[in-house]
N, CA and C atoms as a LAMMPS dump frame, in Angstrom:
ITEM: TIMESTEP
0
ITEM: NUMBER OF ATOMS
438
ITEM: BOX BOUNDS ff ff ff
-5.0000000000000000e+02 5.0000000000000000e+02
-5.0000000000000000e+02 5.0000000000000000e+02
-5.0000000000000000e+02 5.0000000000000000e+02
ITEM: ATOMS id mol type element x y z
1 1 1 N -217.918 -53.963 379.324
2 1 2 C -216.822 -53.313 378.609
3 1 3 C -216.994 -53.539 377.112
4 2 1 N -216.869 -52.867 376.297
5 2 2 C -216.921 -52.472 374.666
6 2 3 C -216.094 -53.418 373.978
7 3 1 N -215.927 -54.117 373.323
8 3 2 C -214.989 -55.412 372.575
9 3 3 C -214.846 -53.763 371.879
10 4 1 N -214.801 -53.003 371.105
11 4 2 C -214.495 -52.504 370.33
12 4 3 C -213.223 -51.721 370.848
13 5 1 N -213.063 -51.639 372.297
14 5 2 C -212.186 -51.034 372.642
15 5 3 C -210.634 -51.397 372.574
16 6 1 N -209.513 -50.211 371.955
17 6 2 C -208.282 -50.556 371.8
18 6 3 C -207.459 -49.748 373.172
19 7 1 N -206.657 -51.195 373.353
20 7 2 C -205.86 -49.92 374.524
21 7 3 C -204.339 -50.153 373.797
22 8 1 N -204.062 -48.883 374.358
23 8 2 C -202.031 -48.666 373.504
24 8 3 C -201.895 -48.17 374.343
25 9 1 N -200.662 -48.95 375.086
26 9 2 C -199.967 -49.274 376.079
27 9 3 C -198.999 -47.201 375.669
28 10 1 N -198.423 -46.993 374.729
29 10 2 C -197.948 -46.076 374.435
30 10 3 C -198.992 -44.469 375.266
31 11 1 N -200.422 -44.908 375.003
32 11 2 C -201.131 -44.295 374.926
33 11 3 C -201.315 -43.692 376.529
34 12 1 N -201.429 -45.125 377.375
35 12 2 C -201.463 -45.116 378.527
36 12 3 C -199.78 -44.384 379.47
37 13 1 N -199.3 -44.048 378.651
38 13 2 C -197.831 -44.055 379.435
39 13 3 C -197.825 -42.178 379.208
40 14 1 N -198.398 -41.975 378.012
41 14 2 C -198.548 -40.143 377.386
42 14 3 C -199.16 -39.633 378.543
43 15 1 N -200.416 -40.564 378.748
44 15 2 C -201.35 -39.555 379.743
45 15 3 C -201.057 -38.338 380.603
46 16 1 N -200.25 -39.658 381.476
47 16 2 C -199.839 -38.259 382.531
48 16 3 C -198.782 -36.837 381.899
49 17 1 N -198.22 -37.138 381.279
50 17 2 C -196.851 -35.664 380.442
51 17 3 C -198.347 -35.165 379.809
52 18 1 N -199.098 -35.369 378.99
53 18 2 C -199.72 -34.812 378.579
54 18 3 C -200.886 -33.729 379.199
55 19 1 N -201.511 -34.66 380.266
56 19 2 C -202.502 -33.884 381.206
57 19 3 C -201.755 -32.71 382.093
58 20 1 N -200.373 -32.789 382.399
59 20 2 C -199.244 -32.059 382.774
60 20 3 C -199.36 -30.086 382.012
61 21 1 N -199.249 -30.922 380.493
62 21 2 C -199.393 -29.42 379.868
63 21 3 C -200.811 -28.882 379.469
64 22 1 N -201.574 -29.497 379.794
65 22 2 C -202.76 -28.915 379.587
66 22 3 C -203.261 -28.474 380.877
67 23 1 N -202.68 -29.001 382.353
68 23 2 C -203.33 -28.37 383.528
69 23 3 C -202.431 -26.884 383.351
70 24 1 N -201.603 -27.004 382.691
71 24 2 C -200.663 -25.433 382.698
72 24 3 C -201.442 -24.585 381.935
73 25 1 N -201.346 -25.039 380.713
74 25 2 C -201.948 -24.353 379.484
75 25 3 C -203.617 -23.838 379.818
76 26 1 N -204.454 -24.767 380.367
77 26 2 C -206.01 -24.254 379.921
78 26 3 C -205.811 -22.952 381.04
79 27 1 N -205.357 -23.284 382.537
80 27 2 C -205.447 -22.059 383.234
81 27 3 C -205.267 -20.65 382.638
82 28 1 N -204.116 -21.17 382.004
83 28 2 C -202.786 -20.227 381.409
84 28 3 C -203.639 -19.246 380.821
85 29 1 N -204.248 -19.917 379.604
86 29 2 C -205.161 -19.236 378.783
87 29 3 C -206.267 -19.233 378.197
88 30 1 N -207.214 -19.349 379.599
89 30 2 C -208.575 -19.35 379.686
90 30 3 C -209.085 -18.999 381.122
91 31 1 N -207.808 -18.934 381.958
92 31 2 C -208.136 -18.472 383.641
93 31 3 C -208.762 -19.634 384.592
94 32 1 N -208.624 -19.727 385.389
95 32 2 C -208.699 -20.753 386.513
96 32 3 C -210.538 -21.154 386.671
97 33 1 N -210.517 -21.674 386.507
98 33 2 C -212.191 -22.085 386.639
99 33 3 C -213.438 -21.704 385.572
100 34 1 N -211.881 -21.588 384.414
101 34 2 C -212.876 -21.375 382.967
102 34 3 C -214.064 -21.843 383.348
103 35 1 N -215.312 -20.937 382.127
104 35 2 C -216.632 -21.656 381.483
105 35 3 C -216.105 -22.875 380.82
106 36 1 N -217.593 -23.262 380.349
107 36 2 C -217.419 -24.299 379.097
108 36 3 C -216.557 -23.978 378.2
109 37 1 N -215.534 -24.502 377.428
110 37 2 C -214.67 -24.383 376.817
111 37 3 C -214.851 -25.842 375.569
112 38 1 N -214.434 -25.417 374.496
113 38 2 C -214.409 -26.837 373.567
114 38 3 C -213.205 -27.083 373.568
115 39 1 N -212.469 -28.151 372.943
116 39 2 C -211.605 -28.934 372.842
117 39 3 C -211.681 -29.904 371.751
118 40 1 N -210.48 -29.484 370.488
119 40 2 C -210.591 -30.645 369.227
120 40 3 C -209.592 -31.734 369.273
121 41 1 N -209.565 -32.864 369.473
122 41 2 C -208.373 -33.529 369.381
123 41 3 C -208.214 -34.458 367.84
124 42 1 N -207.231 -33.527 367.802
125 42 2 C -206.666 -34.529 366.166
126 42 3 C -205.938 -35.801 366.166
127 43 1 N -206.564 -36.442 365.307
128 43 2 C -206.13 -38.33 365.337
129 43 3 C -205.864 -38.358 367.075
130 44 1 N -207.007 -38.801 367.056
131 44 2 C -207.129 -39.384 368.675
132 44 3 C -206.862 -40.656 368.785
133 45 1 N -206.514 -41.177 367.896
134 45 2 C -206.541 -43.128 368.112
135 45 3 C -207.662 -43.415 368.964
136 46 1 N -207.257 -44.38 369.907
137 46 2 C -207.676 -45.242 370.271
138 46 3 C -209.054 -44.899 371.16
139 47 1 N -208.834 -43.304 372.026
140 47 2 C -209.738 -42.937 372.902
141 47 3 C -209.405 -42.627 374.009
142 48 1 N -208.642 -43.412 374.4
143 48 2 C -208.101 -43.627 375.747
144 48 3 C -207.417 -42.005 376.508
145 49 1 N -207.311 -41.097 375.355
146 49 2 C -206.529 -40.008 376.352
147 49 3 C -207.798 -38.924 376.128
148 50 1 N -208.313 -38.916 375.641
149 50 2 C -209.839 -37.723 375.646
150 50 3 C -210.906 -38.465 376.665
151 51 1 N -210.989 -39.928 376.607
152 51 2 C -211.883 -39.958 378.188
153 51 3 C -211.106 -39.697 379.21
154 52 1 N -209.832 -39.949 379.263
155 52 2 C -208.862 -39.092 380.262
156 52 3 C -208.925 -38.128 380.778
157 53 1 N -208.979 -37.334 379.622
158 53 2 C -209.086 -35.407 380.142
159 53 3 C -210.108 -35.087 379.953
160 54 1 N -211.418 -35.87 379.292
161 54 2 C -212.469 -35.522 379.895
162 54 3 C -213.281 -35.741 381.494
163 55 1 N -212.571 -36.678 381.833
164 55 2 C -212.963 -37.039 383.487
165 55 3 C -212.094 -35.769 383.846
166 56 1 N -211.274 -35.103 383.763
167 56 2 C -210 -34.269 384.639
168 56 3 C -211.056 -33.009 384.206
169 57 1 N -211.139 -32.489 383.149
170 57 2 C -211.602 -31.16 382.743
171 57 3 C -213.188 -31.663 382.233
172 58 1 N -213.886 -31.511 383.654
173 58 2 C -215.15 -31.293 383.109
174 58 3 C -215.851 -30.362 382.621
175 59 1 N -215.354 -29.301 382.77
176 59 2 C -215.882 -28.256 381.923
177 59 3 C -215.692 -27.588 380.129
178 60 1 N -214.976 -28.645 379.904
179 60 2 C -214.507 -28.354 378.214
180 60 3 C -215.291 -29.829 377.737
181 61 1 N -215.806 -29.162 376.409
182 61 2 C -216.678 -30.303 375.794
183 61 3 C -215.503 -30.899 374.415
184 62 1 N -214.99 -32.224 374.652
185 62 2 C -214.094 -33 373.835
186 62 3 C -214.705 -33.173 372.531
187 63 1 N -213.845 -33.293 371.385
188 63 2 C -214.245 -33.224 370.484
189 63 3 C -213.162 -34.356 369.874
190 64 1 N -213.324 -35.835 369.555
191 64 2 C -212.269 -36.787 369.612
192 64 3 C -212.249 -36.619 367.612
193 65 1 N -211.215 -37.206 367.053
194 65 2 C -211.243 -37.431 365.667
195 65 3 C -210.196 -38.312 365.111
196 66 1 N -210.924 -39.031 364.393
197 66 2 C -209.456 -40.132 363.384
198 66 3 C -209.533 -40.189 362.328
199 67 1 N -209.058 -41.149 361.706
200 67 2 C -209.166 -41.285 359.831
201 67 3 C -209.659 -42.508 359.887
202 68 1 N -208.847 -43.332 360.893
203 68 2 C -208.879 -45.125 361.068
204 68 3 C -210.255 -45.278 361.606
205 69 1 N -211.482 -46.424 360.64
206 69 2 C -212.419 -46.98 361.783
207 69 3 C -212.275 -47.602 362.631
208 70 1 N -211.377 -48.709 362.589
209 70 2 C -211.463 -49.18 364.047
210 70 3 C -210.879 -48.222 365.208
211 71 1 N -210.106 -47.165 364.992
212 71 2 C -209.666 -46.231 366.136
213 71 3 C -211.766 -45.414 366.811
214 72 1 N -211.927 -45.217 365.719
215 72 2 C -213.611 -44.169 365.508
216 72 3 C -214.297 -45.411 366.197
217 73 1 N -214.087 -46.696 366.353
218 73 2 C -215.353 -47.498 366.518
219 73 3 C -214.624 -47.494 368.227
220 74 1 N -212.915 -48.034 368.433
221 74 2 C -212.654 -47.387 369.822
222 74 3 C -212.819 -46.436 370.793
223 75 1 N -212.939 -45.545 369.814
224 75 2 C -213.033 -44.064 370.653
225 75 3 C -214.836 -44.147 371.158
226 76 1 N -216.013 -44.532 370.247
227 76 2 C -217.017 -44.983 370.3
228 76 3 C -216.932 -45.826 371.821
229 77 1 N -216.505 -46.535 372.069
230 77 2 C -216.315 -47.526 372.66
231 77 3 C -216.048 -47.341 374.248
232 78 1 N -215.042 -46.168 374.164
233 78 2 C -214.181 -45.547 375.745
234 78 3 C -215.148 -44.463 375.777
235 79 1 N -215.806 -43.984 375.078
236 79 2 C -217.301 -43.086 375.285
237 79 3 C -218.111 -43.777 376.026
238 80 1 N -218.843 -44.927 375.61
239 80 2 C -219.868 -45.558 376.008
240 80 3 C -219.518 -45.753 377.592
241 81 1 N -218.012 -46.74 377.63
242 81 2 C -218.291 -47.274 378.547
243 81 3 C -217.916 -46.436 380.102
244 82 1 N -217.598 -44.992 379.733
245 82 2 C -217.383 -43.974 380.914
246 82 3 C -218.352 -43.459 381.308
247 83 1 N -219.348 -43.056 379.908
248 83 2 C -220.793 -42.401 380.359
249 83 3 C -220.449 -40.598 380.558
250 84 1 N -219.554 -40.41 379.356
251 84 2 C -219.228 -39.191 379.348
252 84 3 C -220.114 -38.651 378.52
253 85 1 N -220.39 -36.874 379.686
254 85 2 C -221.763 -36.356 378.961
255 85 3 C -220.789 -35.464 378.101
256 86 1 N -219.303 -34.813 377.989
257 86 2 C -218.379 -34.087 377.76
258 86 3 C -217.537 -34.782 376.472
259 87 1 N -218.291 -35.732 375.969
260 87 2 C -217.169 -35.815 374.614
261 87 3 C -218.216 -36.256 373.251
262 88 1 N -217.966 -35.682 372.581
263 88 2 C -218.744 -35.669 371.224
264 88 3 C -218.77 -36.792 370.95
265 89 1 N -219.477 -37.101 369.655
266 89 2 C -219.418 -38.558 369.021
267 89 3 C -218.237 -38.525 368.544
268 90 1 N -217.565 -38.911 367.779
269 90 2 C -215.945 -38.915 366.828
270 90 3 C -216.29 -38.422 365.633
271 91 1 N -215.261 -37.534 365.155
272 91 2 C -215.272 -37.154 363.605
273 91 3 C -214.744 -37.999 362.759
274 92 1 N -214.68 -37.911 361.762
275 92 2 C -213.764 -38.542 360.772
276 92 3 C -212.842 -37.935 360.088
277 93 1 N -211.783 -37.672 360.4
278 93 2 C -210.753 -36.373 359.527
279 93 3 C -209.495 -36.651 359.235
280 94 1 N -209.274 -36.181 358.008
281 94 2 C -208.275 -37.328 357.285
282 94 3 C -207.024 -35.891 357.396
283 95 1 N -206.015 -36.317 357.898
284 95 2 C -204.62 -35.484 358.044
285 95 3 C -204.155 -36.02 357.52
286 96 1 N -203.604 -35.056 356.568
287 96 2 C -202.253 -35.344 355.491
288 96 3 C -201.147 -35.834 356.263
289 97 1 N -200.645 -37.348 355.448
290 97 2 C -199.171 -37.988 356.267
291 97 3 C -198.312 -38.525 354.798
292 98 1 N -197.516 -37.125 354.798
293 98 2 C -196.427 -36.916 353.712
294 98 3 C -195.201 -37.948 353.86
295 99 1 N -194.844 -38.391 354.758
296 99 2 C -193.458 -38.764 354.732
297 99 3 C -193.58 -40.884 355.073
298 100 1 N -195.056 -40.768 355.753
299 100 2 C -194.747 -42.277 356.327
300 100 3 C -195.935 -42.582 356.125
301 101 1 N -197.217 -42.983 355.625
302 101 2 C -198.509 -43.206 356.03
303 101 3 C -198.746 -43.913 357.401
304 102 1 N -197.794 -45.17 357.606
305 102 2 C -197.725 -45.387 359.48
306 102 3 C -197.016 -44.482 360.471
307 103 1 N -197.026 -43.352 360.168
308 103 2 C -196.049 -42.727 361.347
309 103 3 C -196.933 -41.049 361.614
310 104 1 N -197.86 -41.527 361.001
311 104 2 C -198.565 -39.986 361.229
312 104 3 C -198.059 -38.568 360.57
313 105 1 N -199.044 -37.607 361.359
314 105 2 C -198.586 -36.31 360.384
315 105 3 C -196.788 -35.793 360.696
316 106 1 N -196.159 -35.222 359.448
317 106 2 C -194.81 -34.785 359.828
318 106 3 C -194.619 -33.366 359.59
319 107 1 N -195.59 -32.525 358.667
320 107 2 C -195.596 -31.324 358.384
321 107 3 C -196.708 -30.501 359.188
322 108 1 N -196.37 -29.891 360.57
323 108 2 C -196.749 -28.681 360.825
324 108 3 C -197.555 -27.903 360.262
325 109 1 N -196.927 -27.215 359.142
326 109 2 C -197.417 -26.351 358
327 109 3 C -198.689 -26.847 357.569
328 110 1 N -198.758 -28.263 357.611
329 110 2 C -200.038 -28.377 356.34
330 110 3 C -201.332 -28.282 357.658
331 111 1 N -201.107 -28.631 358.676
332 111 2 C -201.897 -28.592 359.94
333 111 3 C -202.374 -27.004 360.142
334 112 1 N -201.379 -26.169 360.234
335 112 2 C -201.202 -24.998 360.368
336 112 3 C -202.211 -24.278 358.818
337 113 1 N -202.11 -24.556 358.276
338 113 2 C -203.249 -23.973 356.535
339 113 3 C -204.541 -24.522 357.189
340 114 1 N -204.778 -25.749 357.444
341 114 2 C -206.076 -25.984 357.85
342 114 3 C -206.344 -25.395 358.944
343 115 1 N -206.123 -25.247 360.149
344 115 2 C -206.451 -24.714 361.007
345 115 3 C -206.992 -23.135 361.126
346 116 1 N -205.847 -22.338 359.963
347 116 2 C -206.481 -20.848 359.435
348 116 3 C -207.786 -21.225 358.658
349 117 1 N -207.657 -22.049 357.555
350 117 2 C -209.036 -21.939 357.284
351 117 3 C -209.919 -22.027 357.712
352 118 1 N -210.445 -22.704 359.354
353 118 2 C -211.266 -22.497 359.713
354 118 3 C -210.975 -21.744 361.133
355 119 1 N -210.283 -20.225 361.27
356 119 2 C -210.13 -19.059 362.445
357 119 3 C -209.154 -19.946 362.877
358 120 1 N -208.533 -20.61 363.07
359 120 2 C -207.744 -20.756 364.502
360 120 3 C -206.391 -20.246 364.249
361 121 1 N -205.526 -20.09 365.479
362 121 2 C -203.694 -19.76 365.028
363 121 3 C -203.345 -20.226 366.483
364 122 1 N -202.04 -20.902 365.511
365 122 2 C -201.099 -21.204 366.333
366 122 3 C -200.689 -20.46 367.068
367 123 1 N -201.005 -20.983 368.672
368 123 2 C -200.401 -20.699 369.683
369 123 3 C -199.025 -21.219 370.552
370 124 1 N -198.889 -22.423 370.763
371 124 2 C -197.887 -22.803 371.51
372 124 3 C -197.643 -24.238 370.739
373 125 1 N -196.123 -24.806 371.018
374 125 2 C -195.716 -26.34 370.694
375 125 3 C -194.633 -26.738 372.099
376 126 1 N -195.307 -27.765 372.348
377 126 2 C -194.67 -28.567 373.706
378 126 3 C -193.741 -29.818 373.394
379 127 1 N -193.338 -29.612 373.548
380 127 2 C -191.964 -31.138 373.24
381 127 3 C -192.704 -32.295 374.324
382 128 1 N -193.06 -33.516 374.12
383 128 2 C -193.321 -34.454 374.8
384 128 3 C -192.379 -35.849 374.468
385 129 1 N -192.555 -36.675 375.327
386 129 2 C -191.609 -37.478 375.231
387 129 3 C -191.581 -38.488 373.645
388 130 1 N -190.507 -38.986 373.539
389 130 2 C -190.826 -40.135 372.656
390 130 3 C -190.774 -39.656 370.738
391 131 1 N -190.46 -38.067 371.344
392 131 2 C -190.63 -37.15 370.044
393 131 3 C -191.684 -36.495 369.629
394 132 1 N -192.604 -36.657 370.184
395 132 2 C -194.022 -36.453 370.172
396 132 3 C -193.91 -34.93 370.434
397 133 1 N -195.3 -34.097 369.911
398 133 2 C -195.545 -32.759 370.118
399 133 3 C -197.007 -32.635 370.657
400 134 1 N -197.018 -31.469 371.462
401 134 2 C -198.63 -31.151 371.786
402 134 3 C -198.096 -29.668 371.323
403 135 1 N -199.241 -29.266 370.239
404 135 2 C -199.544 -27.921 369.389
405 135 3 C -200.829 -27.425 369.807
406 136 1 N -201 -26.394 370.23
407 136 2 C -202.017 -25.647 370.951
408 136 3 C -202.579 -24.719 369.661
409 137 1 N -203.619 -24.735 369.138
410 137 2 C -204.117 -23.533 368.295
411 137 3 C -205.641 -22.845 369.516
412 138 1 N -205.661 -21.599 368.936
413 138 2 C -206.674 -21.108 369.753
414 138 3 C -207.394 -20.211 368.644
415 139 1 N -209.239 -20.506 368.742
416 139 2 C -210.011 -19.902 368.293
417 139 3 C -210.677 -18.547 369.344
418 140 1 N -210.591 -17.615 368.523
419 140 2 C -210.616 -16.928 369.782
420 140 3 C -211.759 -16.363 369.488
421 141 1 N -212.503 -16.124 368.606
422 141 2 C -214.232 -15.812 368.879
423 141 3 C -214.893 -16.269 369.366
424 142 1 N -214.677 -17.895 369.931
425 142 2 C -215.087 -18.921 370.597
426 142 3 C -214.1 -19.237 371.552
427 143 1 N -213.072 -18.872 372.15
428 143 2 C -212.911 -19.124 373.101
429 143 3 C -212.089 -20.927 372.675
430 144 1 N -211.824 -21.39 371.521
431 144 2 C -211.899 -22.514 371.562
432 144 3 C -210.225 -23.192 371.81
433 145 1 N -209.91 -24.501 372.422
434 145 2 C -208.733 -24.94 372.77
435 145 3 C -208.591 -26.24 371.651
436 146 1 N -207.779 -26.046 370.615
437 146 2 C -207.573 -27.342 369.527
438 146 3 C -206.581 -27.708 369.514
């Protein structure tokens, strides 16, 4: 097992609500036994929920990302030790956090500008517990789920 690895107990409790709207959503809109499909996840922390849904959806190639190294050296870490051929190395991508620097992003909008700049549009927002949101953008020359 990876010393580098972080587990958040928070993290572990999302899983299931989360894998919930994405078994709805990828069918929804990509059809039941999609191709390869990509998948971007923004500030992924720790790791723990992209080796998740990469064991569940083997056919979408994960694409994990943080700002924090030790989250990037975690996510590194829940890679190694699954032996997933389905999740990228980690990006490094810094999201604007206007209101709290510990509380993550709070503006939509500024998510929403980046995401046009590179093709994508907002598709759907899911209420999850705890206050939390899952925001669906879709690239659609690619087929892609972010």
């Amino acid at each position: 097992m990876s010393q580098s690895k972080i587990v958040v107990e928070a993290a572990e409790r999302n899983k299931e609500p989360i894998l919930k709207v994405l078994e709805d959503v990828i069918p929804e809109k990509f059809g039941a036994g999609s191709p390869s499909l990509s998948a971007l996840e923004i500030s992924s922390g720790s790791g723990q929920h992209v080796v998740y849904f990469a064991e569940k959806f083997k056919n979408i190639m994960w694409q994990p990302s943080d700002i924090d190294e030790k989250y990037i050296e975690s996510i590194k870490g829940f890679i190694a030790d699954e032996n997933l051929e389905n999740v990228k190395s980690p990006l490094v991508i810094d999201i604007t956090k206007k209101e709290n620097e510990a509380w993550g992003l709070r503006d939509v909008d500024d998510l929403e500008k980046e995401a046009k700049k590179n093709g994508m549009t907002f598709d759907a927002m899911f209420n999850m517990p705890a206050n939390n949101k899952i925001l669906v953008w879709l690239k659609s020359e690619e087929k892609e789920l972010a």
